[in-house]
TORTI-490795 format. One record per residue (C-alpha): residue in one letter; x negated, y, z. Coordinates in steps of 0.25 Angstrom, whole numbers, padded with zeros to 4 digits, always signed. Example, Ala and Ser with C-alpha at 12.3 -4.5 7.8 and 13.67 -1.06 7.14 Angstrom:
2
A-0049-0018+0031;S-0055-0004+0029;
//
This chain:
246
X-0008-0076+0095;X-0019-0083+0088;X-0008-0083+0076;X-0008-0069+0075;X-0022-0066+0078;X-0026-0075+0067;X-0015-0069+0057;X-0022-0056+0058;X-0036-0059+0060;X-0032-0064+0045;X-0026-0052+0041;X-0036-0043+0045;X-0046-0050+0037;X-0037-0051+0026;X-0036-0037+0026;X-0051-0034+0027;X-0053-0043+0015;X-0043-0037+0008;X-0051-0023+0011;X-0065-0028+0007;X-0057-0035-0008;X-0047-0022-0008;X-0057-0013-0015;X-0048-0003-0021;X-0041+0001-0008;X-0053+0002+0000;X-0058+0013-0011;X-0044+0018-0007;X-0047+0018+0008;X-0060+0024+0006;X-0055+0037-0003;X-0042+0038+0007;X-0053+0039+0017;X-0061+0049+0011;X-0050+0058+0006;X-0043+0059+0020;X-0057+0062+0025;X-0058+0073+0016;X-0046+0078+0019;X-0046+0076+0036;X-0060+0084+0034;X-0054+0096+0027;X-0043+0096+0035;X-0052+0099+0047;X-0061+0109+0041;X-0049+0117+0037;X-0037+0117+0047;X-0023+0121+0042;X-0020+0134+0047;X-0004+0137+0048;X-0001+0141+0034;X-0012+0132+0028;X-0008+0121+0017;X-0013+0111+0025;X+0000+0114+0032;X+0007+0113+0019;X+0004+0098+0017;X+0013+0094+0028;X+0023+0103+0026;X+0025+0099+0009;X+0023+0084+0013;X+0028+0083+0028;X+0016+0075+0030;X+0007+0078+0042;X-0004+0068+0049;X+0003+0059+0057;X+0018+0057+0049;X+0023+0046+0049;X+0029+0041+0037;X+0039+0029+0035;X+0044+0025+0019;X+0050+0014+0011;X+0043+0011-0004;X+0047+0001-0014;X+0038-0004-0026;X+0037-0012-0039;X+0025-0019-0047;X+0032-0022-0061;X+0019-0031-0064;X+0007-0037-0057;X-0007-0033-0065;X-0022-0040-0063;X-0032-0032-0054;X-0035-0039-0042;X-0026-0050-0044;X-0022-0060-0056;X-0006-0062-0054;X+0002-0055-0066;X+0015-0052-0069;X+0020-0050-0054;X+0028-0038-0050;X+0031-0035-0035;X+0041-0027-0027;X+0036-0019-0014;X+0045-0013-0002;X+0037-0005+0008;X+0040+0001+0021;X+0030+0010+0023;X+0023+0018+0035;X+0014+0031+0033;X+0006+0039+0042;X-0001+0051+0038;X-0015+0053+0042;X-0019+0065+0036;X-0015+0078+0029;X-0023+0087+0022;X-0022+0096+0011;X-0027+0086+0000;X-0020+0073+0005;X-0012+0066+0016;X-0017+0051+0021;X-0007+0043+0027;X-0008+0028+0030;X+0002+0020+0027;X+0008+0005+0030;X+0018-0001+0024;X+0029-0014+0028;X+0032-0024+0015;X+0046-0030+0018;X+0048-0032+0004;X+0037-0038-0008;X+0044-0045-0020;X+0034-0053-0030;X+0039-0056-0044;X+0033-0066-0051;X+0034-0074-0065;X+0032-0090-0064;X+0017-0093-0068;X+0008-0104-0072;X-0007-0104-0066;X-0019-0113-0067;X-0025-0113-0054;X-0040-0123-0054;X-0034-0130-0066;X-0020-0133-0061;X-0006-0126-0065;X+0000-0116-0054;X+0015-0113-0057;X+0019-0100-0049;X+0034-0100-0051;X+0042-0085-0053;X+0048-0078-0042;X+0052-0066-0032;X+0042-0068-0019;X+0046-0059-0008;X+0036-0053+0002;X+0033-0043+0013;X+0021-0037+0021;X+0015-0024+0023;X+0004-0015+0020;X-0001-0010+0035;X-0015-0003+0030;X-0011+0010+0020;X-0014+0024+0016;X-0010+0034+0006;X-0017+0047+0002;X-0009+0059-0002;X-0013+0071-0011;X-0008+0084-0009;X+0002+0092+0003;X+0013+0094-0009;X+0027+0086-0009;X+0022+0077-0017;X+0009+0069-0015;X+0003+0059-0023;X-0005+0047-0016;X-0014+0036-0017;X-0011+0024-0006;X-0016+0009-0002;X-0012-0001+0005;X-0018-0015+0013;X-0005-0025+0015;X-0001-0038+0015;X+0012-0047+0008;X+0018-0059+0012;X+0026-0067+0002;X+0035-0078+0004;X+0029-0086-0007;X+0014-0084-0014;X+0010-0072-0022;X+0006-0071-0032;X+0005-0084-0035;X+0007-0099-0029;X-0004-0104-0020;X-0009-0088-0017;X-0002-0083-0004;X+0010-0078+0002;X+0002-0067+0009;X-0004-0058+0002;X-0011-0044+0005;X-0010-0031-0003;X-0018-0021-0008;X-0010-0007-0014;X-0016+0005-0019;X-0007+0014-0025;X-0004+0030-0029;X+0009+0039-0030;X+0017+0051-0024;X+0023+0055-0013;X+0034+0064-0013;X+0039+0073-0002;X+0054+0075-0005;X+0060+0080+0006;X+0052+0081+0022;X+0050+0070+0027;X+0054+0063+0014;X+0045+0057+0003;X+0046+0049-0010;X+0034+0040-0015;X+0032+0034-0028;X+0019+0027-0030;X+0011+0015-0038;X+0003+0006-0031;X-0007-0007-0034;X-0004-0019-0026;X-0015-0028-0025;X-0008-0042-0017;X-0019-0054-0014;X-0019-0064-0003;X-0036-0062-0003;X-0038-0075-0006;X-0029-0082+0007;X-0022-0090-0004;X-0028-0101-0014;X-0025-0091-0022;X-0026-0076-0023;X-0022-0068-0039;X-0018-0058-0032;X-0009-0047-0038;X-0009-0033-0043;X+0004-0025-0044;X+0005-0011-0047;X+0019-0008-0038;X+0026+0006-0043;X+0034+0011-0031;X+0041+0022-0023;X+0047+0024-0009;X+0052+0036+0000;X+0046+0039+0016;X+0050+0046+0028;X+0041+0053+0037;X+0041+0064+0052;X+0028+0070+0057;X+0024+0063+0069;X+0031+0072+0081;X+0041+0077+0074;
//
């Protein structure tokens, strides 16, 4: 017991540092917040009536508050870039098992949380030479699997149509079976995403995703060393999805 009350008193203030250094999605969090404010407020000052559009947004979409929505995305980063972190010339792999719940539905947008299973994360890397406080560090080439999961999500909607684009984030973590990015960093990792893309109603209860996200991995300085690494992951996926009671 004191194993595991240690493991999360750890990842809980792992988390919150990543919150306080994670500017990006915070100003994500804040204007999600804000928007679904907005929205929540209109919708109480103006109930749907039977015929109103707001009744058009879940028949269009099949979204209503409270779906529950269950899908499968795959991704790929071609190349890492410099932005919060340093390593180049990586290019990553993502499958996603993902869980949605809508929270709300009005006219302008749907917010829906989101959390998502990482059984598979694949890290390609080229063999190269560093100098670390004056001594050589060979990182040698390779594919290094890894798995984790992104528990803390959102994704904004725009519009009731059958296709909808989107702006998303998420707060997650990877743990790989050898250090990443780089020799004498760490094997667990956290992540950062912020991402856009659409979301396309095909059939009820049926949708098709296609999307690009940036994916920010670090191990917060827990390793002797943190470069960190940036990848912009091009992806797509499909999901399923009932109203709660039906």
């Amino acid at each position: 017991m004191p194993v595991v009350y240690r493991v999360t008193k750890n990842v809980f203030m792992a988390f919150c540092a990543v919150l306080r250094r994670g500017g990006m999605f915070s100003l994500f969090l804040l204007v999600v917040l804000r928007l679904s404010e907005a929205g929540w407020s209109q919708t109480k000052d103006d109930p749907p009536s039977k015929h109103s559009p707001a009744t058009e947004v879940t028949y269009e979409s099949g979204l209503r508050r409270a779906t529950n929505e269950f899908g499968i995305w795959t991704g790929y980063s071609p190349f890492s870039f410099v932005l919060k972190g340093t390593s180049k010339d990586r290019q990553l792999f993502l499958l996603n098992f993902q869980y949605a719940r809508t929270l709300v539905v009005t006219r302008p947008l749907t917010l829906k949380y989101t959390a998502e299973a990482v059984p598979i994360a694949l890290e390609f890397q080229p063999a190269q030479r560093y100098l670390v406080a004056g001594k050589p560090l060979n990182n040698p080439a390779g594919t290094i699997y890894g798995a984790g999961s992104s528990p803390i999500g959102l994704q904004v909607n725009f519009g009731p149509k059958r296709i909808q684009p989107f702006v998303n984030g998420s707060l997650g973590f990877l743990y790989f079976d050898r250090q990443v990015p780089i020799l004498e960093s760490s094997q667990f990792n956290y992540t950062i995403t912020i991402g856009f893309g659409t979301q396309i109603f095909w059939r009820p209860g049926r949708s098709f995703t296609v999307g690009w996200k940036y994916h920010h991995l670090s191990n917060n300085y827990q390793g002797h060393l943190n470069p960190g690494m940036d990848s912009g992951v091009f992806y797509f996926g499909i999901s399923g999805f009932r109203v709660k009671g039906k």
